[in-house]
Each structure stands twice: as structure tokens, then as C-alpha cells.
N, CA, C and O of each residue as an XYZ file, in Angstrom:
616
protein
N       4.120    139.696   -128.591
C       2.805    140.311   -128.802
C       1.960    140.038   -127.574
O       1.921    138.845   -127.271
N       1.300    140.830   -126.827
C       0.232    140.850   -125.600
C      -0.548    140.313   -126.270
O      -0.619    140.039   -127.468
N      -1.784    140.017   -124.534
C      -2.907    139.133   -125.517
C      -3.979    140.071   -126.138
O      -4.557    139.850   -127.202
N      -4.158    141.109   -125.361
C      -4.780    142.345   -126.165
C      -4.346    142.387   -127.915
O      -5.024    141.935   -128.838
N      -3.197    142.981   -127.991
C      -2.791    143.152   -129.437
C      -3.251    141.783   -130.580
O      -3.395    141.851   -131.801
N      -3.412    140.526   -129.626
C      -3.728    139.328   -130.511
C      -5.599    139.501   -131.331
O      -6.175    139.319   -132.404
N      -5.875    139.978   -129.875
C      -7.154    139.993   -130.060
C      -7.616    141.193   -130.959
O      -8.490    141.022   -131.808
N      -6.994    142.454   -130.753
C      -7.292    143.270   -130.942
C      -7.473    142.903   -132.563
O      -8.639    142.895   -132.957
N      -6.690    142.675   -133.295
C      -6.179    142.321   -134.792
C      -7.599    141.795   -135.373
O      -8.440    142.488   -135.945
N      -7.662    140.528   -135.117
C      -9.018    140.389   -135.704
C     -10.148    141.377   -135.986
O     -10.551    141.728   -137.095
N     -10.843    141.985   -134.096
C     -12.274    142.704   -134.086
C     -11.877    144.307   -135.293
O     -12.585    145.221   -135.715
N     -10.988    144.086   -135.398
C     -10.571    145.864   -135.422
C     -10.254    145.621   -137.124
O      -9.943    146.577   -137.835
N     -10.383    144.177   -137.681
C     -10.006    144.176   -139.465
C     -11.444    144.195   -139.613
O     -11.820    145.117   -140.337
N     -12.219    143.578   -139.224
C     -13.539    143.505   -139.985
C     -14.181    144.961   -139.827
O     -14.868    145.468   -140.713
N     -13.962    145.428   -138.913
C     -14.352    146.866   -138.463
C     -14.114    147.778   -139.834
O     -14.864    148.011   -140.782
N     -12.690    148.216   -139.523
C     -12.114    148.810   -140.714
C     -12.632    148.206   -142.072
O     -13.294    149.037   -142.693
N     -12.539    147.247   -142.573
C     -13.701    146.873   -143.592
C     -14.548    147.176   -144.064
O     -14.628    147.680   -145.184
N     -15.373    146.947   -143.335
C     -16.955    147.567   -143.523
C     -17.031    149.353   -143.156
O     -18.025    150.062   -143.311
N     -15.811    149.744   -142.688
C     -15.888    151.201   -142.897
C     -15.279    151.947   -144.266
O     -15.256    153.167   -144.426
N     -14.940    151.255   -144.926
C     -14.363    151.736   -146.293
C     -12.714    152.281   -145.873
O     -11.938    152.430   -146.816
N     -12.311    152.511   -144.727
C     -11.092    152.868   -144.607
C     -11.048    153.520   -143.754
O      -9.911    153.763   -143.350
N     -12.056    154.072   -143.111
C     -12.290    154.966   -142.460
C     -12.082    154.664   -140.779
O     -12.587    155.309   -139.860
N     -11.263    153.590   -140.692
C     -10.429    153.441   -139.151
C      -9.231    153.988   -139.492
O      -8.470    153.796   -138.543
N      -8.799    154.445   -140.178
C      -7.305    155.207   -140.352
C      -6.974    156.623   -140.940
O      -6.039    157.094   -141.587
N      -8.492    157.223   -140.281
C      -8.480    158.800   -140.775
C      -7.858    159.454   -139.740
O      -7.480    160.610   -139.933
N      -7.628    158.758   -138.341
C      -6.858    159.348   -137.544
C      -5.522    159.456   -137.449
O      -4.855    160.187   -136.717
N      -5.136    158.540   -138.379
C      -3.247    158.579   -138.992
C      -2.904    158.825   -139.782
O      -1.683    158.843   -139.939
N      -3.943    159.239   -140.976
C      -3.905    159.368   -142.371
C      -2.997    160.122   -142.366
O      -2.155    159.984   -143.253
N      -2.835    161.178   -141.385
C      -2.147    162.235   -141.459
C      -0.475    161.760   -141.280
O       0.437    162.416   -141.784
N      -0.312    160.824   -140.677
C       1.514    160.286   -139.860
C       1.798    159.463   -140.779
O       0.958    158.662   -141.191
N       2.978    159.522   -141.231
C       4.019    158.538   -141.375
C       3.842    157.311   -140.655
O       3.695    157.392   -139.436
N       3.831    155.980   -141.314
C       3.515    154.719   -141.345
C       4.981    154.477   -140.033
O       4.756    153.606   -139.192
N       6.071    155.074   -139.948
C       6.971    155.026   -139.053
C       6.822    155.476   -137.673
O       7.234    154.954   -136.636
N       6.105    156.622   -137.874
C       5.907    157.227   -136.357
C       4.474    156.528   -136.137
O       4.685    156.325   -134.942
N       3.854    156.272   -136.230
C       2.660    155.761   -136.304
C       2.715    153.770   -135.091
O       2.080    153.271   -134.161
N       4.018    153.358   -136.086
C       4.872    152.436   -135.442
C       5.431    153.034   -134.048
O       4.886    152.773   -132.976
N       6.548    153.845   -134.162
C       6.974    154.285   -132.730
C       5.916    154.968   -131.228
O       6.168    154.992   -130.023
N       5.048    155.312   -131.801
C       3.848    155.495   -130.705
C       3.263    153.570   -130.489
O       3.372    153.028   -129.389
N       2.975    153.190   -131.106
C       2.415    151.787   -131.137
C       3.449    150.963   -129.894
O       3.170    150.238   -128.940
N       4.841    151.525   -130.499
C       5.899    150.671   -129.450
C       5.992    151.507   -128.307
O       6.531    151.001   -127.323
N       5.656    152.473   -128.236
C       5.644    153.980   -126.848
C       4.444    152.954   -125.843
O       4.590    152.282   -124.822
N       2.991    153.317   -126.932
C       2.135    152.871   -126.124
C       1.471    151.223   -125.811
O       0.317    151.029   -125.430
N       2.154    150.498   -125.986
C       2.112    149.134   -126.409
C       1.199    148.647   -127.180
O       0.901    147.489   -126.887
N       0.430    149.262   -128.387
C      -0.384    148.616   -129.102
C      -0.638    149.276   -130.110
O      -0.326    150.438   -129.850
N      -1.183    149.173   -131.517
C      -1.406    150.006   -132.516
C      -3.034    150.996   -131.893
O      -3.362    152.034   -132.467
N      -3.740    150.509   -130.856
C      -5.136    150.767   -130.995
C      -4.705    152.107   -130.226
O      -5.059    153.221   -130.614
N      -3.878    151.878   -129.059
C      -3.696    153.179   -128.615
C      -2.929    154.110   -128.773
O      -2.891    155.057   -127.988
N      -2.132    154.003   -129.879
C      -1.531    154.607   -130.482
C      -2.777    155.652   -131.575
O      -2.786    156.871   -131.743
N      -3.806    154.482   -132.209
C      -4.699    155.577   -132.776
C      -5.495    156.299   -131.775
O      -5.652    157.454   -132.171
N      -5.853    156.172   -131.061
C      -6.483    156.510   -129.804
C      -5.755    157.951   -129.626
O      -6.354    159.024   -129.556
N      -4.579    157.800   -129.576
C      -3.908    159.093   -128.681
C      -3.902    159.768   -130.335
O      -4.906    160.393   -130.675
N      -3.323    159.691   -130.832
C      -3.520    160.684   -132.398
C      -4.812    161.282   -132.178
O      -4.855    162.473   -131.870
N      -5.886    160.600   -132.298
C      -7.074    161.203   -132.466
C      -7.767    161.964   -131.385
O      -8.753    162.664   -131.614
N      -7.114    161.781   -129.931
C      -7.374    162.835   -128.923
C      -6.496    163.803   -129.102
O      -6.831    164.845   -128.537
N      -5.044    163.871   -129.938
C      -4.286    165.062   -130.235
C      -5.138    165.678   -130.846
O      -5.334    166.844   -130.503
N      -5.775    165.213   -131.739
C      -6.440    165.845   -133.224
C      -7.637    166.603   -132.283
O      -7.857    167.809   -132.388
N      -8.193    165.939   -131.582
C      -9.434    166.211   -131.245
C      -9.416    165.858   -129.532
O      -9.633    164.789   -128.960
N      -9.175    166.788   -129.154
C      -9.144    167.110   -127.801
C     -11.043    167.125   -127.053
O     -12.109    167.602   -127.443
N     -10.713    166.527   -126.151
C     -12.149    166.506   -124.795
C     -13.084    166.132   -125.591
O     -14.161    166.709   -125.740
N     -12.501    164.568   -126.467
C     -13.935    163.375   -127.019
C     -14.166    162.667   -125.568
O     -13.590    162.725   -124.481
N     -15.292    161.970   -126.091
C     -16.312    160.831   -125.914
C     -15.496    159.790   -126.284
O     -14.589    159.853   -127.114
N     -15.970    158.466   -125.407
C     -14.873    157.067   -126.052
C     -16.258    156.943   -127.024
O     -16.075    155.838   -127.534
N     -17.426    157.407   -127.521
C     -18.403    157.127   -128.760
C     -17.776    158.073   -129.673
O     -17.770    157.740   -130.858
N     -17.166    159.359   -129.307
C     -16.632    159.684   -130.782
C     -15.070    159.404   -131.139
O     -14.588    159.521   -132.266
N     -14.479    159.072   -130.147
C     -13.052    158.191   -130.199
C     -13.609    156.797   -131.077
O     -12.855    156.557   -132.019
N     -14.383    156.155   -131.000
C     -14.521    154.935   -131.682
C     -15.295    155.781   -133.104
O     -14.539    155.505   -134.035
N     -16.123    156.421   -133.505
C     -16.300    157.234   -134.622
C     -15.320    157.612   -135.351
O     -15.218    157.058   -136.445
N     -14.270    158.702   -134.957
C     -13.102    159.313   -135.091
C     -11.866    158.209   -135.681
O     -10.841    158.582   -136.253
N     -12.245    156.734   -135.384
C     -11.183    155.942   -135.318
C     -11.517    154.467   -136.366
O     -10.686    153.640   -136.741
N     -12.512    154.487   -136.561
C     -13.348    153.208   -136.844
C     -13.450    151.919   -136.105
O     -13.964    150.950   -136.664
N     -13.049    151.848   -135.030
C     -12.348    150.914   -133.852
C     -13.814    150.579   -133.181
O     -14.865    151.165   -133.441
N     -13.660    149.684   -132.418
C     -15.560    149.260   -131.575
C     -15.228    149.877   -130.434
O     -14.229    149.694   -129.739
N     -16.361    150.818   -130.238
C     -16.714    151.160   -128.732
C     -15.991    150.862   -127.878
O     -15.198    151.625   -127.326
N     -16.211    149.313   -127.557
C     -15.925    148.371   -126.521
C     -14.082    148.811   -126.673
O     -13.286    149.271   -125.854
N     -13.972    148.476   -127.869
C     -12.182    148.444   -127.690
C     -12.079    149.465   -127.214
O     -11.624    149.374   -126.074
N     -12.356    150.820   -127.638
C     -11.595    152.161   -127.424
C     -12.125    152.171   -125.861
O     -11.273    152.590   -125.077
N     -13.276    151.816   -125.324
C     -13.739    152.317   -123.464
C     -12.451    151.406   -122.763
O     -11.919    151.872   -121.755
N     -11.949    150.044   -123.347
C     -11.190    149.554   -122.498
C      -9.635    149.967   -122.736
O      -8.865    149.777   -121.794
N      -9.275    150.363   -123.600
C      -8.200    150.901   -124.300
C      -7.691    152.744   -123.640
O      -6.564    153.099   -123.294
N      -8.735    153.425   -123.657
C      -8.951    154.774   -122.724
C      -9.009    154.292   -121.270
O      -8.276    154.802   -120.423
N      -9.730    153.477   -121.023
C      -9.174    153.129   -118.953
C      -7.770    152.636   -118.873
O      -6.994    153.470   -118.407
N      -7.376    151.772   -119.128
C      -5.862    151.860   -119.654
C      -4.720    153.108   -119.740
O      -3.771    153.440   -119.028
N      -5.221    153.537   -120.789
C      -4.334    155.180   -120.598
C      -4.500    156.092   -120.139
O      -3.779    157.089   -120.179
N      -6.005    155.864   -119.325
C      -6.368    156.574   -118.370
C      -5.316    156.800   -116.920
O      -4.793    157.786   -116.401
N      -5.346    155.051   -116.558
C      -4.578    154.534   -115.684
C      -2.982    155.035   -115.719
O      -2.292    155.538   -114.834
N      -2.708    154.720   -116.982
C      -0.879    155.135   -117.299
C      -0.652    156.192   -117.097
O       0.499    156.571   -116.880
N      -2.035    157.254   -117.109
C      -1.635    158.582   -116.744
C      -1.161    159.381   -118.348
O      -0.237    160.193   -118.300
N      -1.768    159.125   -119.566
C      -1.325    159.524   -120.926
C      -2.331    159.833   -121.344
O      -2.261    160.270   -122.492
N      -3.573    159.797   -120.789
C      -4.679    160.294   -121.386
C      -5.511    160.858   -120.006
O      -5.524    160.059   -119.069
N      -6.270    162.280   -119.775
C      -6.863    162.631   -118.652
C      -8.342    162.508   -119.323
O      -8.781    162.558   -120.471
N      -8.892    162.318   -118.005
C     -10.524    161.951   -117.876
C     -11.383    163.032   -117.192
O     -11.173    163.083   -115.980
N     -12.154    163.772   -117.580
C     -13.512    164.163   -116.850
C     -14.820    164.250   -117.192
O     -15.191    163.773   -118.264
N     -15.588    164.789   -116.447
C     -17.104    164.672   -116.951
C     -17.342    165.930   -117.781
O     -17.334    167.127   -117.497
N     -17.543    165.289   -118.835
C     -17.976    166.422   -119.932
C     -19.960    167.424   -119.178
O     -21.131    167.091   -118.994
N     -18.964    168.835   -119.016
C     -20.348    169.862   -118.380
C     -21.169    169.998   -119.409
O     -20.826    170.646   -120.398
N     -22.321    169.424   -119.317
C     -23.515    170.065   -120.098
C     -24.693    170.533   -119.432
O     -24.988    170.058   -118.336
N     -25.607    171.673   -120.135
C     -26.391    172.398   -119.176
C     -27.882    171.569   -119.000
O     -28.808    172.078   -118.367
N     -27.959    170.561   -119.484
C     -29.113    169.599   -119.509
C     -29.419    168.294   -118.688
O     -28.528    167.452   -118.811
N     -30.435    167.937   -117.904
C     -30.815    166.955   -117.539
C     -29.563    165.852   -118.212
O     -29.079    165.885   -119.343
N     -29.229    164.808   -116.970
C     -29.104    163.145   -117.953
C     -27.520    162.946   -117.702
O     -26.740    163.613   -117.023
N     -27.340    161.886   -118.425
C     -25.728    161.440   -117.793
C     -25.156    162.180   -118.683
O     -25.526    162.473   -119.820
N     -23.834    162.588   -117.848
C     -22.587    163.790   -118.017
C     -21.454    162.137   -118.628
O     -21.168    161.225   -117.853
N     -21.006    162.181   -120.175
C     -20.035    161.238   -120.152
C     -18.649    162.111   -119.976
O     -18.364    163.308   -119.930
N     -17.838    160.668   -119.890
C     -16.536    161.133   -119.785
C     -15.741    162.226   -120.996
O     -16.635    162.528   -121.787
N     -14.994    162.613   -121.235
C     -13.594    163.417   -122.037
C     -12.760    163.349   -121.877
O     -12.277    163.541   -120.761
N     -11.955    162.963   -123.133
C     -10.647    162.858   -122.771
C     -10.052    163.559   -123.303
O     -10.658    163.994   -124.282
N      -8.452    164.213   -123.100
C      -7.603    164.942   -123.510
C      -6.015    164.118   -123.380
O      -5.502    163.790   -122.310
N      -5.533    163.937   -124.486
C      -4.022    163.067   -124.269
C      -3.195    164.225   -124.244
O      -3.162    165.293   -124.856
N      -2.362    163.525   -123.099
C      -0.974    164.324   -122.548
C      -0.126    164.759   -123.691
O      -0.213    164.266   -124.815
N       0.698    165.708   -123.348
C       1.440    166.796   -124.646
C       2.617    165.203   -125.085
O       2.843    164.316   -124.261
N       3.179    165.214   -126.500
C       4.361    164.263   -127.048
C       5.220    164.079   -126.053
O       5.603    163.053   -125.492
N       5.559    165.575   -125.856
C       6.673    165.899   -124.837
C       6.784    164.908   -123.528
O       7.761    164.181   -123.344
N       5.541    164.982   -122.556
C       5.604    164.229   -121.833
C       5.504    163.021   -122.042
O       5.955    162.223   -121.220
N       4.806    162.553   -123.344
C       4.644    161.315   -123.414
C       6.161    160.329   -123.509
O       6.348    159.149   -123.214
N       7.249    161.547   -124.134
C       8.235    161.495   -124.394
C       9.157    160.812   -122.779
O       9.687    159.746   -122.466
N       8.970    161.891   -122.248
C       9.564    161.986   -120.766
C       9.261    160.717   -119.901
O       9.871    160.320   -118.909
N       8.256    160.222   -120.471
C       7.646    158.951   -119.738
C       8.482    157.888   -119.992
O       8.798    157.075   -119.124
N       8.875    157.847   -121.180
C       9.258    156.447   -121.697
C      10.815    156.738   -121.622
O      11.401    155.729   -121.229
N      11.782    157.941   -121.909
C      12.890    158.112   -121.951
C      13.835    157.377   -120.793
O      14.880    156.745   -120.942
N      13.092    157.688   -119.595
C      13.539    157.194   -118.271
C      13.927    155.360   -118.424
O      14.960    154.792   -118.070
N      12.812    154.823   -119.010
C      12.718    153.503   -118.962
C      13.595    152.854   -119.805
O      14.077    151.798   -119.395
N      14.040    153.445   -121.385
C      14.988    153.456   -122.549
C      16.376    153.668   -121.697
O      17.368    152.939   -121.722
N      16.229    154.531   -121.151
C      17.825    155.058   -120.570
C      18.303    153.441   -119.064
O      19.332    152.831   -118.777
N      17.058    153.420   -118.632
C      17.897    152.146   -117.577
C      17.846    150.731   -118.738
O      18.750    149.914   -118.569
N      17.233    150.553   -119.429
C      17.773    149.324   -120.669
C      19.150    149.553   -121.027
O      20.134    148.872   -120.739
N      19.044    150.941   -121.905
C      20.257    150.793   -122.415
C      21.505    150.608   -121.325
O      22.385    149.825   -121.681
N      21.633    151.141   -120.263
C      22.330    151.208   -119.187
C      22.552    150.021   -118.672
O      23.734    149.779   -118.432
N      21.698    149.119   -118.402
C      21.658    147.969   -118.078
C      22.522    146.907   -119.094
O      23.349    146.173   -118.552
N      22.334    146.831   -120.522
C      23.055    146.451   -121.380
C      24.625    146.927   -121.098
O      25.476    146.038   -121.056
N      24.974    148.140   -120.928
C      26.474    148.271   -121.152
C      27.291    147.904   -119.959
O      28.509    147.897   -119.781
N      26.077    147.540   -119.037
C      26.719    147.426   -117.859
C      26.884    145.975   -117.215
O      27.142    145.694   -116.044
N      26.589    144.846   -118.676
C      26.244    143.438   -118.824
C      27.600    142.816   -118.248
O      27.590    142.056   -117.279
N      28.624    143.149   -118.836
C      29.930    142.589   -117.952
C      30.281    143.054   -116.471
O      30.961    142.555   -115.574
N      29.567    144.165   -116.589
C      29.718    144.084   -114.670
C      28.934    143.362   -113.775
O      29.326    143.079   -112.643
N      27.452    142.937   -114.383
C      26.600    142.292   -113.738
C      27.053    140.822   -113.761
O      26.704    140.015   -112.899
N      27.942    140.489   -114.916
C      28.359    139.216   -115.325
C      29.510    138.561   -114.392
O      29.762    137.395   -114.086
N      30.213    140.043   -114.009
C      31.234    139.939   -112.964
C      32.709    139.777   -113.529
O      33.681    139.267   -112.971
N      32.589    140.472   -115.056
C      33.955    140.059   -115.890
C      34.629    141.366   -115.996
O      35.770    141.655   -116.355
N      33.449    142.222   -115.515
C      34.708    144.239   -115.317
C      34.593    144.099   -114.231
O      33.807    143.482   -113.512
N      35.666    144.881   -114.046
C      35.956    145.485   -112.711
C      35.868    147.316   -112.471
O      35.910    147.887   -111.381
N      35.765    147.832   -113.551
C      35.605    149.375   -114.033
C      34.672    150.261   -112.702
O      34.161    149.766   -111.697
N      34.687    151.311   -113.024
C      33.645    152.226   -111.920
C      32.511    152.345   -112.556
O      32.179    152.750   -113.670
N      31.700    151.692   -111.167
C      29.983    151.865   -111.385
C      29.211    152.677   -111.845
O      28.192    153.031   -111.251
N      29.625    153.176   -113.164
C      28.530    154.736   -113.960
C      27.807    154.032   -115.010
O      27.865    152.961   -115.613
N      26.948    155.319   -114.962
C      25.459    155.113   -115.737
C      26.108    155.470   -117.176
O      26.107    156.685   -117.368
N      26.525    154.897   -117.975
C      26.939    155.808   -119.768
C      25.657    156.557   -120.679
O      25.742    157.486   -121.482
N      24.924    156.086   -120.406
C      23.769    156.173   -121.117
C      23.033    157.776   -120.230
O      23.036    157.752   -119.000
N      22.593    158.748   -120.783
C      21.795    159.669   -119.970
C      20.940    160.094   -121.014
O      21.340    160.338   -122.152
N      19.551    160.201   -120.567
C      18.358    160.825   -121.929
C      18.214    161.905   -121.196
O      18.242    161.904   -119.965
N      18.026    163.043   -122.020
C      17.589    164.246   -121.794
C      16.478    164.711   -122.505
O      16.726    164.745   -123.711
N      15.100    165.164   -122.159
C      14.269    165.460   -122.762
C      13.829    166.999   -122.822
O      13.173    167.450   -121.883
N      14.204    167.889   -124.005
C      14.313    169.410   -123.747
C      12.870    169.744   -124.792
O      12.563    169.241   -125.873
N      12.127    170.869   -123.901
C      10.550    171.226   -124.455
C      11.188    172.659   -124.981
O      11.528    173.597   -124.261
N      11.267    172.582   -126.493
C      11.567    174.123   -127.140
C      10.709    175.218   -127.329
O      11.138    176.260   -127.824
């Protein structure tokens, strides 16, 4: 467990609490399983709700990402620079025709790619594993990759 995810656990129960439930209207919709496999995609449950709820709701505010989510502000602004950074969530200045600060928007990257991101990294693990007695120095076999991910957009 990161030290984020340690921390996260606490601020984010009392939250949900006092919202009646209403930090998990952004998954209400997923399976308690996939819900998990984004959590392990994106290393944490917070940004895992995070990205659901920019699927759901494309070019938020990290104030209506933390609305949308029941999560604190604070978590979701540091949680969005993060996946900002990873490149899984895009950032710009939301245009409005009025005086005053322009905030950010975000839009999370299609499954697909999110897919494509992580496949690469799954495929040299597993690869790495089958290839444990050669690194060990106990085969002698030819140096191939067994493992290949293919990620096809239908």
C-alpha cells in the first residue's frame, strides 16, 4: 500500500459519512470488480473514482470532481496533477466569456488507451517471470519474449 492510499483511507471515510453515500455515486454504476481493476490500473481507489467520474462527466472542475465524488477538494486537486502528469487525464482552461479566473478541466483519456498504457508494462512482468530460469542461468533455450499483449480498438 503507498503512503497516499494510507492516508487517503481515513480523510475520504469521514467524508463519505457525512455525505450519506454520496462519495460513490460515481461507481454506483460499476461492478465492485472493475472498480478494483482501475484502482490496480491507476494505483489507488481515489483515482480510480476520479477517472469514472471524468468518463461520466467530461471537462469538470477539480470543485465539481470533489462534488461529483464526495472526496475533499484537496484530495481530488492533488490526485488530478498526478494523472495529469501520467498523461490519463488532460488539463485546460475552462473558456468563459466573463471577467475573473478561467479554472482548469479535465477530460480522462478513452479505456482503450488507458488500456494500452498499462498492457506494455503487464506484458514485460509476465515476460520477465517466464524468463526466470534464464536470468537464473539454469536454461539455456532461445532468448524470446512468450508473452505478447495486443490491444485492438473495435
Amino acid at each position: 500500500m503507498s503512503a497516499d492510499q494510507s492516508t487517503e483511507g481515513s480523510a475520504e471515510s469521514t467524508d463519505e459519512d457525512d455525505s450519506g453515500g454520496a462519495a460513490d455515486c460515481a461507481v454506483s454504476e460499476f461492478d465492485d470488480g472493475l472498480v478494483d481493476l482501475l484502482a490496480w490500473i491507476l494505483d489507488t481507489e481515489t483515482r480510480a473514482r476520479i477517472y469514472v467520474h471524468l468518463r461520466q462527466h467530461p471537462h469538470s472542475t477539480s470543485e465539481e470532481v470533489a462534488e461529483g465524488t464526495g472526496l475533499y477538494p484537496s484530495t481530488v486537486r492533488e490526485a488530478l496533477a498526478e494523472l495529469a502528469d501520467d498523461e490519463t487525464v488532460e488539463r485546460r482552461k475552462r473558456k468563459s466569456s466573463g471577467a475573473g479566473n478561467n479554472p482548469y478541466e479535465y477530460v480522462a483519456i478513452a479505456p482503450s488507451d488507458l488500456v494500452k498504457g498499462v498492457s506494455g508494462q503487464v506484458q514485460a512482468q509476465l515476460n520477465a517471470v517466464f524468463n526466470l530460469d534464464r536470468h537464473l542461468g539454469t536454461d539455456r533455450s532461445d532468448e524470446t519474449e512468450p508473452v505478447t499483449i495486443t490491444v485492438r480498438e473495435e
